[in-house]
C-alpha positions, 0 to 999 in steps of 0.5 A: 781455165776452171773458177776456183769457186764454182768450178765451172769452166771460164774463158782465160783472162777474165777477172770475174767468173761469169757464173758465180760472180767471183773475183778471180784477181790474186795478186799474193796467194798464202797456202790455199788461200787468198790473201784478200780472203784471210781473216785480219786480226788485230793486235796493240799498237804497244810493241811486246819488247818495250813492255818487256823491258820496262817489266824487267825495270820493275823488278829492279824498282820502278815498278809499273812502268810497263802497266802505264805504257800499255794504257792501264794508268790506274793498275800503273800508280798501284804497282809502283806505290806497292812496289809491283805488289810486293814484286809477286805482281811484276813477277806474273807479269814479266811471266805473261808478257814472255808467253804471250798473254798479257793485253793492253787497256783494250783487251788487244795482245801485244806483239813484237814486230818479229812475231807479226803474221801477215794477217795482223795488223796494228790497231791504231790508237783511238785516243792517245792522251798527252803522255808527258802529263801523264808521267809528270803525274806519276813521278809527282804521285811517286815522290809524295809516296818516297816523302810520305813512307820516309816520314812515317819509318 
């Protein structure tokens, strides 16, 4: 048997290559490579059909939904006081979350379970504040802008 690393000739049934060193154990191999050697890459814990929905739920009115599901609370409050930003907001958004370039409060893509490669795994979420307070926030927040808006027309 020849180490895959160095190329030298091995003994069968050795886990490590007397030469070089390496780890010869593969348990999974994906193409050429191992997939202990792959790169991980990490995505958003926030699944990519959930935002989508709730994007979809903007352009019916309840705008920035998707924005607060993601983390981003302040960009959240902004769309659904401006409705979406006059909708043009929620529109480009809808159209990021379909092609894949729209990002949680981290920076990290969103993704759903049936595009997940074997090399992606979910970032966990380092800080999860009480979403409850969060929304009753948002709904309170709301409801001052619905009251507010009616008394000036």
């Amino acid at each position: 048997m020849f180490c895959r690393f160095c190329g030298k000739l091995i003994p069968d049934n050795v886990k490590y290559c007397p030469e070089c060193g390496s780890d010869l154990t593969i348990t999974e191999v994906d193409g050429n490579v191992p997939l202990k050697k792959r790169k991980t890459y990490y995505v958003s814990a926030k699944d990519r059909t959930t935002a989508i929905l709730l994007c979809a739920l903007g352009l019916g009115g309840f705008a920035g939904l998707h924005h607060m599901y993601v983390g981003k609370w302040k960009t959240g409050i902004l769309y659904a006081m401006t409705l979406g930003l006059f909708f043009v907001g929620t529109a480009y958004d809808f159209y990021c979350l379909i092609y894949n370039s729209f990002k949680d409060k981290d920076g990290y893509p969103l993704f759903c379970a049936s595009s997940m490669k074997s090399n992606y795994k979910r970032r966990v979420v380092k800080e999860d504040m009480d979403v409850l307070i969060k929304v009753l926030v948002y709904m309170i927040a709301y409801i001052c802008f619905l009251i507010g808006f009616g008394i000036l027309l």
